[in-house]
C-alpha positions as CSV (number, residue, x, y, z in Angstrom):
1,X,-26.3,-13.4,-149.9
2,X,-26.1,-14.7,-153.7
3,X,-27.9,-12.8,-156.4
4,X,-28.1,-14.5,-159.5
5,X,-29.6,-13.2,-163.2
6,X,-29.1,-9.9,-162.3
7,X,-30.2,-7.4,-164.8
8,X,-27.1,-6.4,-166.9
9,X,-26.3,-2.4,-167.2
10,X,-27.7,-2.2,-170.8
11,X,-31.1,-3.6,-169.8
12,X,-31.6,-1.6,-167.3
13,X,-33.4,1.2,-167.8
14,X,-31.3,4.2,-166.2
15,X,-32.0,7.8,-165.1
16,X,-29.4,9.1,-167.0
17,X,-28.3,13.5,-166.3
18,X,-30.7,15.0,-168.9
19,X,-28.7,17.9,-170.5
20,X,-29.7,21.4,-170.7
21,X,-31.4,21.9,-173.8
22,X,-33.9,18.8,-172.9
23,X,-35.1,19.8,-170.3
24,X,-38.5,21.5,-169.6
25,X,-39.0,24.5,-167.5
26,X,-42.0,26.0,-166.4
27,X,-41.2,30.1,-165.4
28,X,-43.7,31.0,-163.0
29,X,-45.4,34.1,-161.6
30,X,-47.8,35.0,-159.4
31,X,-49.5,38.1,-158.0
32,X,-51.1,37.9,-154.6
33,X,-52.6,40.4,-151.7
34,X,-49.4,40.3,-150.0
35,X,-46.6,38.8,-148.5
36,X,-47.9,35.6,-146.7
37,X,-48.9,32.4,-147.8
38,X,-50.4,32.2,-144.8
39,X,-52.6,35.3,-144.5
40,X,-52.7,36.5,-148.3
41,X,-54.1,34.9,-150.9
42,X,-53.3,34.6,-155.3
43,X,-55.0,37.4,-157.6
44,X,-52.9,36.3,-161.0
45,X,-51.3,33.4,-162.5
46,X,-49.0,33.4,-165.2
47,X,-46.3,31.2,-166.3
48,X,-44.6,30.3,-169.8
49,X,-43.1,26.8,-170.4
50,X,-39.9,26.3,-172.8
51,X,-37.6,23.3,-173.7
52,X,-34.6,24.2,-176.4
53,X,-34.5,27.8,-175.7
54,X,-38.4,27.8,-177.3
55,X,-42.1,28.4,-176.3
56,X,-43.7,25.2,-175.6
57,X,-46.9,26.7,-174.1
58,X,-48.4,29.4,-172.1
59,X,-50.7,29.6,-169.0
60,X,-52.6,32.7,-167.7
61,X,-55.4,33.5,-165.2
62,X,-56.6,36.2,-163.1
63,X,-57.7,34.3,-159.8
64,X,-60.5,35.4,-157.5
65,X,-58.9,35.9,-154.0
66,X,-61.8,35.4,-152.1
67,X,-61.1,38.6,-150.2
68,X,-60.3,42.5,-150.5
69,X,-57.3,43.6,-152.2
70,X,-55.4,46.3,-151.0
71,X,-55.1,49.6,-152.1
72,X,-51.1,49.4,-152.1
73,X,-51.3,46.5,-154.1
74,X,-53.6,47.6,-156.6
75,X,-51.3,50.3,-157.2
76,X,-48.4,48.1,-158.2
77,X,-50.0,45.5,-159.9
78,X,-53.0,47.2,-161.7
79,X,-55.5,44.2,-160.6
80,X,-58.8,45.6,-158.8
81,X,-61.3,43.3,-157.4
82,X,-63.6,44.5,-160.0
83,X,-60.8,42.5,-162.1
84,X,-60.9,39.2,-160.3
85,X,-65.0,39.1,-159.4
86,X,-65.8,36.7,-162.1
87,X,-62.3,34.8,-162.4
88,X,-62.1,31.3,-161.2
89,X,-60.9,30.4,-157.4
90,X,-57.9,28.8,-156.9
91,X,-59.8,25.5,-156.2
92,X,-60.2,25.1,-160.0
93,X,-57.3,27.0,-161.3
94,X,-54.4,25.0,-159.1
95,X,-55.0,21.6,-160.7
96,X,-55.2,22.8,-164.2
97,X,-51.7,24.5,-162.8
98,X,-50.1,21.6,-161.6
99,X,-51.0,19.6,-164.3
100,X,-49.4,22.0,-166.8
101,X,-46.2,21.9,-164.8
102,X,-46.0,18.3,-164.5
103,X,-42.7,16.7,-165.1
104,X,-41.0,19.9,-165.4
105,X,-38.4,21.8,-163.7
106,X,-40.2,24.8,-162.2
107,X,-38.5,28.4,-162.4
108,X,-39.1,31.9,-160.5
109,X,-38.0,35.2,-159.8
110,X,-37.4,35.0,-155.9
111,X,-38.5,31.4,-155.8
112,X,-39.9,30.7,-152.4
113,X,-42.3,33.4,-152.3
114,X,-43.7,31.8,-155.7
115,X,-43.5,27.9,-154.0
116,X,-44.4,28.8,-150.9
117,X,-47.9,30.2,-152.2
118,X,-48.6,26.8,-154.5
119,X,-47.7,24.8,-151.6
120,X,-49.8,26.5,-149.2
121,X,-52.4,26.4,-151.7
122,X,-51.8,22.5,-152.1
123,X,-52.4,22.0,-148.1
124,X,-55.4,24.1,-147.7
125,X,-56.9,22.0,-150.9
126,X,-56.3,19.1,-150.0
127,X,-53.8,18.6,-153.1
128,X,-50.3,17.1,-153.2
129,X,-47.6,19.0,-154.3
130,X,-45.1,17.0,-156.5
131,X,-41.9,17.9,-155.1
132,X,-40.5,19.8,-158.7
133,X,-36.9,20.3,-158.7
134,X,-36.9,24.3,-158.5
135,X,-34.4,27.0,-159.7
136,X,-34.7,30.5,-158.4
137,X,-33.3,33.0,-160.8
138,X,-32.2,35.3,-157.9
139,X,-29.9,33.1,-156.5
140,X,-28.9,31.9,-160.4
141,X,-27.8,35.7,-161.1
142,X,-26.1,35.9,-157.7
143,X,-23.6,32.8,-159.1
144,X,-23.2,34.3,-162.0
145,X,-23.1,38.4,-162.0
146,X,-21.1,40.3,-159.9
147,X,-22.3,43.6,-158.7
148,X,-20.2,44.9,-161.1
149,X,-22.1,44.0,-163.7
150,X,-25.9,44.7,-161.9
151,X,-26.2,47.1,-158.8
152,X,-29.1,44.5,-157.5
153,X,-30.5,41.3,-158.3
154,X,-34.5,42.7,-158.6
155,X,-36.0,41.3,-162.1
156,X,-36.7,44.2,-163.6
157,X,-32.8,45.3,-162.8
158,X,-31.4,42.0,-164.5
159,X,-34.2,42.0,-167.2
160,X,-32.8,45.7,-168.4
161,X,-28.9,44.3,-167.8
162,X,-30.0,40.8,-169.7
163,X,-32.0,42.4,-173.0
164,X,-34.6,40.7,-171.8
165,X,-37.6,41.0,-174.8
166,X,-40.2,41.8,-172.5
167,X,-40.6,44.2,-169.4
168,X,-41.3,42.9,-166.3
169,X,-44.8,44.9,-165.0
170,X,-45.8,43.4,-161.7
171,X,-48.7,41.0,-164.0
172,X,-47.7,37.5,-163.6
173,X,-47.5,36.6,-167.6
174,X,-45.4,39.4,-168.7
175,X,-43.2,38.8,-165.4
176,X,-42.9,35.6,-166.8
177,X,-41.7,36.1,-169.7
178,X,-38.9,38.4,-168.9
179,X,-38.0,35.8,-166.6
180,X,-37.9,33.5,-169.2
181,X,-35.1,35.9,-171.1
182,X,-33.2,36.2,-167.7
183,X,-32.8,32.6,-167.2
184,X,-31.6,32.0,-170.8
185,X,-29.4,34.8,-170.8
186,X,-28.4,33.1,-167.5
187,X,-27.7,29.2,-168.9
188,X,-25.4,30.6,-171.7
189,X,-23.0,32.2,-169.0
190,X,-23.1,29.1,-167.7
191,X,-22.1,26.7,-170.5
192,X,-18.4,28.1,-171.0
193,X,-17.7,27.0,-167.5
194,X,-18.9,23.1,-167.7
195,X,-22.8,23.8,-166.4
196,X,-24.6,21.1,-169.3
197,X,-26.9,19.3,-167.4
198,X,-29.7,19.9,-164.9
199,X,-27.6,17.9,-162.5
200,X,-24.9,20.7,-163.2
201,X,-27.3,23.5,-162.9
202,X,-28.4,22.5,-159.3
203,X,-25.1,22.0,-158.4
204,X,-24.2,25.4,-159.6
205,X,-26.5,27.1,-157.0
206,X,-25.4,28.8,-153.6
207,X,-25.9,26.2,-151.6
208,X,-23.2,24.2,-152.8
209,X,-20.2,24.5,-151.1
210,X,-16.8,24.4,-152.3
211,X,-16.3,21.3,-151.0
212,X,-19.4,19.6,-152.4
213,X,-18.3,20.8,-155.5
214,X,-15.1,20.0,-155.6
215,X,-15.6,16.4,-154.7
216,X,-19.0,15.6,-157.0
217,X,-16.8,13.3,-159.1
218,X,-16.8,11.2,-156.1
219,X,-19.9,9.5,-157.8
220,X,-18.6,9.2,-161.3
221,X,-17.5,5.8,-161.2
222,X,-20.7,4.3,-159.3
223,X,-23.4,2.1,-161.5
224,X,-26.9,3.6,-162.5
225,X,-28.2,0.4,-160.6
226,X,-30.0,-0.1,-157.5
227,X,-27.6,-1.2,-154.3
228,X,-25.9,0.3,-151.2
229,X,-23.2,2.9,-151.4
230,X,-20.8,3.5,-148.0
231,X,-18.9,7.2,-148.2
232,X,-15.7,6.4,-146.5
233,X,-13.6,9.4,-145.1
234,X,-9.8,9.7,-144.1
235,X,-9.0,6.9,-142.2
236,X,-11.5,4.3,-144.4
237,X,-14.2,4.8,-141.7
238,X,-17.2,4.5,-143.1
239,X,-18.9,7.5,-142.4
240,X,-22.1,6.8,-144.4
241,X,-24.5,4.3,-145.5
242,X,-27.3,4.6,-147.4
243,X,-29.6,3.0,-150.7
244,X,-30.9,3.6,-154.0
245,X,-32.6,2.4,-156.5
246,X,-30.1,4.3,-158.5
247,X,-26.4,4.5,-157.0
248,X,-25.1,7.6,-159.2
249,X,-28.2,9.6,-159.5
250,X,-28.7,9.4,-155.8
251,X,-24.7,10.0,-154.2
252,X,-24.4,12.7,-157.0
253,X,-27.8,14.2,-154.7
254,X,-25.5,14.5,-152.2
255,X,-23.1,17.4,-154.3
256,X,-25.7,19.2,-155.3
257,X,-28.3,21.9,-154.0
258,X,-30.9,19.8,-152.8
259,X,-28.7,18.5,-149.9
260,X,-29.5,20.5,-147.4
261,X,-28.5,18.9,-144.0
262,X,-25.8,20.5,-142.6
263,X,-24.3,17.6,-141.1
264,X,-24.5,15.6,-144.5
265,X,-22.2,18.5,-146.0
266,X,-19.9,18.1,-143.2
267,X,-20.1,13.9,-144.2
268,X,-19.6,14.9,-147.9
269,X,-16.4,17.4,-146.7
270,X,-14.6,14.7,-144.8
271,X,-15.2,11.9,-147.3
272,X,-12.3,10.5,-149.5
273,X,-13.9,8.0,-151.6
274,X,-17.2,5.9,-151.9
275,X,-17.5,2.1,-151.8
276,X,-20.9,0.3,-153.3
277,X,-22.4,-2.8,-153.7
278,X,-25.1,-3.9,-156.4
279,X,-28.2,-5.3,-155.0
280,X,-30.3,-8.0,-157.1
281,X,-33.6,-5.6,-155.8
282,X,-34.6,-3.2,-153.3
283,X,-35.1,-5.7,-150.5
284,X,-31.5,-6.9,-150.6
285,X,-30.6,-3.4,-150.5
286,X,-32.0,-2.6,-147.2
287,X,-30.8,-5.4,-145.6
288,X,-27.7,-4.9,-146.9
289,X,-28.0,-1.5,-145.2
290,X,-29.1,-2.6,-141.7
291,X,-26.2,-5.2,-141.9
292,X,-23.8,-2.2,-142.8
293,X,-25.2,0.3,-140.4
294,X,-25.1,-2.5,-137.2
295,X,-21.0,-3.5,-138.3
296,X,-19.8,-0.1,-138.8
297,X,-22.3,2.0,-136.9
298,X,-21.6,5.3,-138.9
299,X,-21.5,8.7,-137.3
300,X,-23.5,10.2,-139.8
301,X,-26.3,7.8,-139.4
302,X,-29.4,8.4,-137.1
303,X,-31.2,5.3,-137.4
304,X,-31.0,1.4,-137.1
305,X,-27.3,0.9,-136.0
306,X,-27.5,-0.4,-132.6
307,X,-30.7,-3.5,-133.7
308,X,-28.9,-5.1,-130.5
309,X,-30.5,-2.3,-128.5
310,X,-34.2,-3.7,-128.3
311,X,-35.9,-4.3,-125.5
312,X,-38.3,-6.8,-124.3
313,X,-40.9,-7.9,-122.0
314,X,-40.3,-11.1,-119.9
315,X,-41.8,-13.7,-117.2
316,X,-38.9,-14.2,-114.9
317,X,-38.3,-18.2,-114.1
318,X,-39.2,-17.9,-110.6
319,X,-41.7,-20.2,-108.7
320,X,-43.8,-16.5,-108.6
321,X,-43.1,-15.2,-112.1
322,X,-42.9,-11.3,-112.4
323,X,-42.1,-8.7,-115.0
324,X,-39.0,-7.9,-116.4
325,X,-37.4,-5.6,-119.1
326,X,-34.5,-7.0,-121.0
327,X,-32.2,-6.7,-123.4
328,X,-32.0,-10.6,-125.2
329,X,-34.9,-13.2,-124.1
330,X,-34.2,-16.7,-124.4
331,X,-38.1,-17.7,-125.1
332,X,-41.5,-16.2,-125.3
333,X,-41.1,-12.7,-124.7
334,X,-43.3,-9.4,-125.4
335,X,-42.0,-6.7,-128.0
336,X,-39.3,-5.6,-129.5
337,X,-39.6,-2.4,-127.9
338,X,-37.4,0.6,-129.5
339,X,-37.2,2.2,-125.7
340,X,-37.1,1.3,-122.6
341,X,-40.0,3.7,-121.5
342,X,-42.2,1.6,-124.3
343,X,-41.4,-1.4,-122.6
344,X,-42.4,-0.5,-119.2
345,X,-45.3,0.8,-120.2
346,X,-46.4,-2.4,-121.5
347,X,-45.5,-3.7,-118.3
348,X,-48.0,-1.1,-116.3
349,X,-50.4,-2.4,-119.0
350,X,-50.1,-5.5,-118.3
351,X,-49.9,-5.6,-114.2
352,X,-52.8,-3.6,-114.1
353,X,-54.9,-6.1,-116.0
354,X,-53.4,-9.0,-113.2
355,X,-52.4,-9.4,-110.2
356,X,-48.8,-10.6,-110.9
357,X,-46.2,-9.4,-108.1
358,X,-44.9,-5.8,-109.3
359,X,-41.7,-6.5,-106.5
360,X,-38.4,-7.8,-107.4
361,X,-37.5,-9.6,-104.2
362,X,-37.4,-13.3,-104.8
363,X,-40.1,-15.4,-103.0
364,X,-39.4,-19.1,-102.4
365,X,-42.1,-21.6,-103.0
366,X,-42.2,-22.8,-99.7
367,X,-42.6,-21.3,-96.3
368,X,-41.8,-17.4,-97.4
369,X,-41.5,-14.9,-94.6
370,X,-42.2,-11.8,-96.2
371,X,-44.5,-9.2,-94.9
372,X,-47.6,-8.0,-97.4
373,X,-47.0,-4.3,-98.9
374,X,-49.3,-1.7,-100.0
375,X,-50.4,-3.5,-103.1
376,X,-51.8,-6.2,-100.6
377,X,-54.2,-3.4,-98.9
378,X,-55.1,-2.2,-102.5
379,X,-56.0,-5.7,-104.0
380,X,-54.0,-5.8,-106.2
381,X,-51.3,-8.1,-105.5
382,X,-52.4,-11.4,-103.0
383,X,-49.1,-11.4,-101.2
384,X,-47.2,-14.4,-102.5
385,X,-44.1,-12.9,-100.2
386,X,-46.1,-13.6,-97.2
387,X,-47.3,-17.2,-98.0
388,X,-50.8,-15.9,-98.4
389,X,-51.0,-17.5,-101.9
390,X,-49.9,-20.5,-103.2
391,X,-47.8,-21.1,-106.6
392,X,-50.9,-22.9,-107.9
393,X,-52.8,-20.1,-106.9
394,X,-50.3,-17.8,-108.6
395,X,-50.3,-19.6,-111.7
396,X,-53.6,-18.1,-113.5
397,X,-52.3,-14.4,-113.7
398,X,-49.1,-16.4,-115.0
399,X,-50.8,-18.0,-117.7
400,X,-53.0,-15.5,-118.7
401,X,-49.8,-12.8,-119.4
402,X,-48.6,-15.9,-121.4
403,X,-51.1,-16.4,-123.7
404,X,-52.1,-13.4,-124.7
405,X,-48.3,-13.0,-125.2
406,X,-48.1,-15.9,-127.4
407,X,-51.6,-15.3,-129.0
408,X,-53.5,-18.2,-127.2
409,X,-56.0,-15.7,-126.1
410,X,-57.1,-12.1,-125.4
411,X,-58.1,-12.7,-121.9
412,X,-55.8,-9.7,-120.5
413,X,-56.9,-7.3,-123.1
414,X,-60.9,-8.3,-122.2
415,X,-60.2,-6.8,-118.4
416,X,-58.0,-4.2,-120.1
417,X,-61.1,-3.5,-122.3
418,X,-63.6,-3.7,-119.3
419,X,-62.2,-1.3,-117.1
420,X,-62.3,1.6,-119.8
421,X,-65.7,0.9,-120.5
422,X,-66.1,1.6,-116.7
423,X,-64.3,5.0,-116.5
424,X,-65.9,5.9,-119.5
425,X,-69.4,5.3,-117.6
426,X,-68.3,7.3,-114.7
427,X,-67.5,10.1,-116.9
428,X,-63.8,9.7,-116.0
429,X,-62.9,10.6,-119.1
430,X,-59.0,11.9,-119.0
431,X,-58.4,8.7,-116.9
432,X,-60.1,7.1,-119.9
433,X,-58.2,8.3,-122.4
434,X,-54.8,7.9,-120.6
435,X,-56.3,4.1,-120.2
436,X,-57.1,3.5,-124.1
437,X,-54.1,4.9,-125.2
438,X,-51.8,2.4,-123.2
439,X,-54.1,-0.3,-124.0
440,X,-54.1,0.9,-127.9
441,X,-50.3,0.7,-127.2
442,X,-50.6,-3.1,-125.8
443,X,-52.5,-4.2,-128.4
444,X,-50.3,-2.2,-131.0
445,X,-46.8,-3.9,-130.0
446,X,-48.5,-7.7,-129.3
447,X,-49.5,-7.6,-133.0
448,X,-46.4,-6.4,-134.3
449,X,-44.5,-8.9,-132.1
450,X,-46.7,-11.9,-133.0
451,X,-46.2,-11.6,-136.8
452,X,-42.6,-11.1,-136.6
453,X,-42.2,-14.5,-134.2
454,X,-44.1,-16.2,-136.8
455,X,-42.2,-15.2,-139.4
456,X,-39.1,-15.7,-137.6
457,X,-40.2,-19.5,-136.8
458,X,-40.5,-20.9,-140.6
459,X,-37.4,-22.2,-141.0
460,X,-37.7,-21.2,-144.9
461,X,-39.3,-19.7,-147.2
462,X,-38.9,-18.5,-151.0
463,X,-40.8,-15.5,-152.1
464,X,-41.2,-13.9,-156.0
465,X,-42.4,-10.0,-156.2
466,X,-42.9,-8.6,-160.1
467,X,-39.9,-6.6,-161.3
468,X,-42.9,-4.5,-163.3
469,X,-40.9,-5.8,-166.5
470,X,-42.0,-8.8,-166.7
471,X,-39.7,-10.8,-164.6
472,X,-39.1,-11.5,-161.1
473,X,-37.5,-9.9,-157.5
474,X,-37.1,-13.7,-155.8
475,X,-35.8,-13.7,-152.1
476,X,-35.1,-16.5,-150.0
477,X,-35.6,-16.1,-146.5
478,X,-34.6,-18.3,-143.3
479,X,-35.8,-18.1,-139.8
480,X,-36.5,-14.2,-140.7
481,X,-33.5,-13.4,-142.5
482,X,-32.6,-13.0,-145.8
483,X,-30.5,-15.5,-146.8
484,X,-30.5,-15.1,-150.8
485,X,-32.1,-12.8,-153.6
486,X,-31.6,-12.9,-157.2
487,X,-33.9,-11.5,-160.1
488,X,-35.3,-13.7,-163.1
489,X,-35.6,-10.8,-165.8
490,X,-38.2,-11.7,-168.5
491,X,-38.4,-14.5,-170.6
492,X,-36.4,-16.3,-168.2
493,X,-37.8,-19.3,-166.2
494,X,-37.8,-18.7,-162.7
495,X,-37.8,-22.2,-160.9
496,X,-34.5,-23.0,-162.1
497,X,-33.5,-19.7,-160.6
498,X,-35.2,-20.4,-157.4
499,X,-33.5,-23.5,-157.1
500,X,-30.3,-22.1,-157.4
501,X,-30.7,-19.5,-154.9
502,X,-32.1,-22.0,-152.7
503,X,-28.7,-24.2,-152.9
504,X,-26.6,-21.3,-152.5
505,X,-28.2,-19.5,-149.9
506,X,-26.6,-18.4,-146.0
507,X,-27.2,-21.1,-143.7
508,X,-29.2,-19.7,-140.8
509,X,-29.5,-21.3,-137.5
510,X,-32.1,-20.3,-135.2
511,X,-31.0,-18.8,-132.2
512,X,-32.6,-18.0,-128.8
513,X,-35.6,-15.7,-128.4
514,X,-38.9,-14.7,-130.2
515,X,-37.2,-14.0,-133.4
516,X,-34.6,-17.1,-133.3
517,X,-31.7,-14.2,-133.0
518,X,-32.5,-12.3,-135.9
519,X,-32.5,-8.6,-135.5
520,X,-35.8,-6.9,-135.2
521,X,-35.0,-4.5,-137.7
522,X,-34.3,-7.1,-140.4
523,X,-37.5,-8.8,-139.7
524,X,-39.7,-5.9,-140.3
525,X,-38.6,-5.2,-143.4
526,X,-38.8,-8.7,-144.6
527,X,-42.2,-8.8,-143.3
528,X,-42.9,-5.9,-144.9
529,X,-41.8,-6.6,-148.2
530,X,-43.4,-10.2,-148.2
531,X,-46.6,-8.8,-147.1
532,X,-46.9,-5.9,-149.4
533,X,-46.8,-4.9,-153.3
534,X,-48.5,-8.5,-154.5
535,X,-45.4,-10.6,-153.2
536,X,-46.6,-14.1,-153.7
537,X,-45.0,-17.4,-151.8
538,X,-43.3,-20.0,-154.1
539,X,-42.2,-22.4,-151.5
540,X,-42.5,-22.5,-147.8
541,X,-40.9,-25.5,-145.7
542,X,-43.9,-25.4,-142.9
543,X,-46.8,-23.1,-142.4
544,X,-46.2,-19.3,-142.2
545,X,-49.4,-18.8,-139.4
546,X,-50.2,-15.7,-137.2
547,X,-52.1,-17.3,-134.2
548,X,-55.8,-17.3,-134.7
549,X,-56.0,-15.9,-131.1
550,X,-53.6,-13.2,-131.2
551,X,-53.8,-9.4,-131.3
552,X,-54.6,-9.4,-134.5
553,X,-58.2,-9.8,-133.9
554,X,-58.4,-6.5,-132.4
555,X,-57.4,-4.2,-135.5
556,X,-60.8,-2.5,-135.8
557,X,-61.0,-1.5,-132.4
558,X,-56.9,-0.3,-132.9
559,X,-58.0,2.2,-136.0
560,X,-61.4,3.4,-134.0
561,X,-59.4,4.6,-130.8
562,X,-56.6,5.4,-133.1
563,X,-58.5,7.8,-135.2
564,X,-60.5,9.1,-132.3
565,X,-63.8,8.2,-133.7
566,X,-65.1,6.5,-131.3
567,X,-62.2,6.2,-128.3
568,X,-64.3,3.6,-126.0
569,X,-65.6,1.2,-128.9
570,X,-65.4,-2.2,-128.0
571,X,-64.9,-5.1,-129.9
572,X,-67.4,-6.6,-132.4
C-alpha cells in the first residue's frame, strides 16, 4: 500500500511525556464502614489536588452510608451516624468527584482500597469510571526508603519520617493532606536518579522489572505517529505485533507499570530491538497488523494469525447435494465461521429446517441401491440413497439452503421461525430457547456473511473519513482489500490525491470463494471502518448492494431474542 500526503511530524499533534512539575494530581482519601467495596460502604471524602508542588483546589464531604456504622469504626475515625444523617449519598457526591478529578493523575495511601471503593461505587451507579493513571504512595515509599530509614510503610509512619505539615487522623481531608507532603517528599528522592516525567514515575513503580527497565529505551527512536510497531527478539523473530495511534507513547506502555501481563514482560525480556512502520491512518494500521500477524504468526499474539483457519458451510456438487464444513470454498458458501463447532451448528440449523440428506455416502442419480435409515422413519430425510426420491424432487430443499444463503430469500428461516412459535405454544420452553438461540445464531452469521461477499464483490471502491482536522483519511479498497490509503491534510484538495492513490494502488485479483480470497479478517475491518464514524464513498466502480432479501431483514427480531425481551417475537 502507498500513502501519500501524510501528515509531517511537526503538524502532528503529539502526546508528548508531560514532566513532573505539569502534571496534576488528585490525593485522595476516603473513610468507609469497612474493608469491602463490596459489603461496606463510603462515610467521608476528602481529597486535595496540586500541580507545581501547589494547592490547586480542595474537595471534602461527609457521605451518608445508607447503613449503620460500626462501633470499631467510629472509634478510629471519629464519624458517628449522627454525623452523616443529613450528608449527601454517594449518588450525588460521586459525580461532583469524578468531575473534580478529571484529567488528573489520581494518588492514595494504599491505593486499591481507595480505587476499589470509587469503582465499585461507579458500577452500582451506573457511572463510568475513567481509567486515571494511579500512583499508590505505599508502593512509591517501598521504591524509594529502605527499612532503614522507616520501620513500616503506614502513612502516619512515613508522614512523621517525611515532615509531613499535617497529621494524618483517620478523616479523609487531613489524610489527604499529609499525603500530599509524602508524595512530594517522595518525587524529590526521585529527581536525583533520572525520574522527570509521569512516564518515569510509572516506570519507577514495583512492578517494573529490571528488565523492563533496563530496556525502555527500546522505544526512544520510534515516531509520535500512528502505525504498527513489531518487537523483534534474539534471532529477529518477531515476537510482537501490535498498533497505535501513537508508536512511542504506546511501546514505551509496555516498560512501564501499567503492563501487567505476565507473558508481555517475558515478550519485553527477550526482545532485542523494535521495528515500525508509519501508517497514513488507523485503518492502514490494522491491516497492516493482520498482514503482519498471518506472515509472522507471533508467539506472543493471541488473535488473528491463522485468517486461513476459517471455516465454512457448503453444498457439496453431488447430483443430491449435502452439507459440508470446509476450510476454502470455491463459490457460494455460508460463514466465515471462527470454529468448527460454529459451523456445524449452522449446519444442524439448517438440516432441521429441510430435508437435505445429513449422510455422507455418495448417491448416484440413477438407479441407487441404498437402503433408507432412521431419518427415513422420522420424516426427515426422503431416502434419495434408496431411489425413493428423484434429483428433481431433491432439488427444492437444494434451492432453498441456496437462497437464503445468497440472500434470495428467507424461506429456511420462515420454518426455522415456525417451529419455535410451536414449542413455544406447547410450553416447551427450554427446547424453545435452545431453538431460538441457534436460529439467532443462523441468522447472526448469514448477515455478517452477506455483507462481507458484497463488499468483497465490488471490484473497487474509494472511501474519504474526516481526519477531525479538517482534512481527509482516503482508502482505496479492491475486491475487500485495502489496496491504498493516504491522508489529504487541510487545505489540500483531495481529488488529486485520490487519483494518485488510485493509480498507485496493489492490483487485486479476485480469487475463489465468497470473499474473492481475501481474508475474513481483513474484510471486517474494512467493513467496519467504511460503514462507521461518517465514512462517505467518493467513487465506486459498480454498486456496493446487500441483497434486499437477505438476513438483514431480520435485525429487529435478532436484538428482541438477543436482549431477551421478548425470546419468541416474530417478524413484523
Amino acid at each position: 500500500m502507498t500513502a501519500h500526503a501524510q501528515l509531517s511530524f511537526d503538524e502532528i499533534v503529539p502526546e508528548v511525556e508531560v514532566p513532573l512539575h505539569e502534571v496534576t494530581f488528585v490525593v485522595v482519601d476516603l473513610e468507609t464502614t469497612g474493608g469491602s467495596n463490596a459489603q461496606d460502604a463510603v462515610t467521608e471524602i476528602g481529597a486535595v489536588k496540586v500541580r507545581g508542588g501547589e494547592v490547586v483546589g480542595e474537595f471534602q464531604t461527609l457521605v451518608d452510608p445508607e447503613r449503620d456504622i460500626p462501633p470499631s469504626v467510629v472509634t478510629i475515625t471519629g464519624i458517628t451516624e449522627a454525623m452523616v444523617r443529613d450528608a449527601p449519598r454517594l449518588d450525588s457526591v460521586l459525580p461532583a468527584f469524578l468531575e473534580f478529578c478529571r484529567g488528573s493523575v489520581l494518588v492514595a495511601h494504599n491505593a486499591p482500597f481507595d480505587t476499589g471503593f470509587l469503582r465499585a461505587g461507579c458500577e452500582r451507579l451506573g457511572l463510568r469510571w475513567p481509567k486515571p493513571k494511579v500512583v499508590c504512595t505505599v508502593r512509591l515509599a517501598r521504591r524509594v526508603l529502605t527499612r532503614d530509614e522507616t520501620p513500616n510503610y503506614r502513612l502516619g509512619t512515613l508522614a512523621g519520617v517525611l515532615g509531613a505539615r499535617t497529621e494524618p487522623v483517620h478523616r479523609a481531608l487531613d489524610d489527604a493532606r499529609a499525603t500530599v507532603d509524602v508524595l512530594h517528599a517522595l518525587l524529590e528522592r526521585l529527581g536525583p536518579i533520572g525520574v522527570r516525567t509521569l512516564e518515569d514515575l510509572l516506570g519507577h513503580l514495583p512492578d517494573v522489572t529490571p528488565l523492563q527497565r533496563r530496556k525502555r529505551g527500546l522505544a526512544d527512536a520510534l515516531p509520535n505517529a500512528s502505525g504498527v510497531y513489531l518487537f523483534r527478539g534474539p534471532s529477529d523473530e518477531v515476537l510482537y505485533v501490535g498498533t497505535a495511534t501513537d508508536l512511542r507513547r504506546r511501546v514505551r506502555q509496555y516498560f512501564t507499570a501499567g503492563e501487567k501481563r505476565s507473558r508481555i514482560k517475558e515478550m519485553v525480556g527477550l526482545a532485542e530491538r523494535i521495528d515500525h512502520v508509519v501508517c497514513a491512518h488507523p485503518l492502514e494500521a490494522e491491516v497492516r497488523e493482520l498482514r503482519l500477524l498471518a506472515a509472522h504468526q507471533p508467539r506472543y499474539n493471541r488473535r488473528s494469525k491463522f485468517p486461513q483457519r476459517a471455516w465454512w458451510v457448503v453444498l457439496t456438487d453431488e447430483p443430491f447435494p449435502r452439507l459440508s464444513v470446509v476450510r476454502a470454498p470455491r463459490r457460494s458458501a455460508l460463514g466465515p465461521f471462527a470454529s468448527r463447532r460454529a459451523a456445524a451448528d449452522a449446519v444442524d440449523a439448517l438440516q432441521e429446517a429441510t430435508k437435505v440428506r445429513r449422510c455422507t455416502e455418495r448417491i448416484p442419480a440413477k438407479d441407487p441401491r441404498g437402503r433408507p435409515c432412521a431419518l427415513y422413519e422420522l420424516q426427515r430425510c426422503a431416502a434419495p440413497c434408496a431411489g425413493l426420491q428423484s434429483t428433481e424432487d431433491y432439488a427444492p430443499e437444494v434451492i432453498a439452503i441456496s437462497d437464503v444463503v445468497a440472500g434470495l430469500g428467507t424461506g429456511v428461516l420462515h420454518r426455522l421461525r415456525t417451529e419455535l412459535e410451536r414449542l413455544s405454544q406447547a410450553q416447551r420452553f427450554e427446547d424453545a430457547a435452545v431453538h431460538r438461540d441457534r436460529l439467532a445464531a443462523l441468522v447472526r452469521s448469514l448477515d455478517r456473511g452477506q455483507r462481507l461477499a458484497a463488499l468483497a464483490a465490488v471490484p473497487e471502491l474509494v472511501a474519504a473519513r474526516s481526519d477531525g482536522r479538517g482534512g481527509w483519511h482516503l482508502a482505496v479498497v479492491r475486491h475487500g482489500r485495502l489496496a491504498a490509503a493516504g491522508t489529504a491534510r487541510r487545505g489540500v484538495p483531495p481529488m488529486p490525491v485520490v487519483d494518485l492513490l488510485q493509480a498507485s494502488a496493489e492490483t487485486v485479483t479476485a480469487g475463489a470463494g465468497p470473499l474473492r480470497g481475501a481474508s475474513p479478517d481483513e474484510v471486517r475491518v474494512v467493513h467496519r471502518w467504511l460503514t462507521t464514524g461518517g465514512t462517505r464513498m467518493v467513487r465506486c466502480s459498480q454498486p456496493w448492494a446487500e441483497p434486499a432479501r437477505g438476513a438483514g431483514a431480520w435485525h429487529t427480531w435478532l436484538e428482541r431474542a438477543v436482549s431477551g425481551r421478548t425470546p419468541y417475537a416474530a417478524v413484523d
